[in-house]
Steps between C-alpha positions, in 0.01 A plus 500: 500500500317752299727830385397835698538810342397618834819401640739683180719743679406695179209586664589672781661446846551105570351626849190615347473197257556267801240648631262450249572201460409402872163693418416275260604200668256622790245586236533125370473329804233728641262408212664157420606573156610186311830544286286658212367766673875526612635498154214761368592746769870524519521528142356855540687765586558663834245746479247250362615222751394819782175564335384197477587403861314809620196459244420098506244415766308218438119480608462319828344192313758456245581099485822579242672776579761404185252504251333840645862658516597386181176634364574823667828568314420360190202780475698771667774346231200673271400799626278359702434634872397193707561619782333854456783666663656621178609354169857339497516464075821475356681502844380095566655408175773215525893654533718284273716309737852377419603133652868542604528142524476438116749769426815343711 
């Protein structure tokens, strides 16, 4: 399983993480994200996780919704506005992400 930042009780209510995290589970399945897409959002952190949830729509013909999503945060990862709703920058950038597993 991939680490979630999303899920650190550092960041906030476990509640509101949980939540979140069911968000972008729904967000997943509702665009069938493969485990990349996966990976690239829950790296972010929770704010970025929300505004990219609320800002990616893809265009009705899109035939790869990873590779348009993963586009999308990589250029809102630069400053970049693809979705014309308002840049993201430095918000989108990857949160360093500790794996507990290697430090039992």
């Amino acid at each position: 399983p991939i680490p979630s930042p999303i899920l650190d009780e550092s960041w906030g209510s476990s509640t509101r993480a949980e939540a979140l995290e069911s968000q972008i589970h729904d967000f997943l399945t509702l665009w069938s994200l493969d485990e990349t897409s996966a990976q690239l959002l829950r790296t972010r952190t929770q704010d970025a996780a929300r505004e990219i949830i609320w800002k990616f729509k893809p265009k009705a013909n899109t035939r790869n919704a990873n590779t348009e999503f993963q586009l999308f945060v990589k250029q809102a990862e630069f400053g970049r506005d693809p979705s014309g709703k308002g840049g993201l920058g430095d918000m989108l950038r990857p949160v360093e992400v500790k794996d507990i597993d290697s430090e039992l």
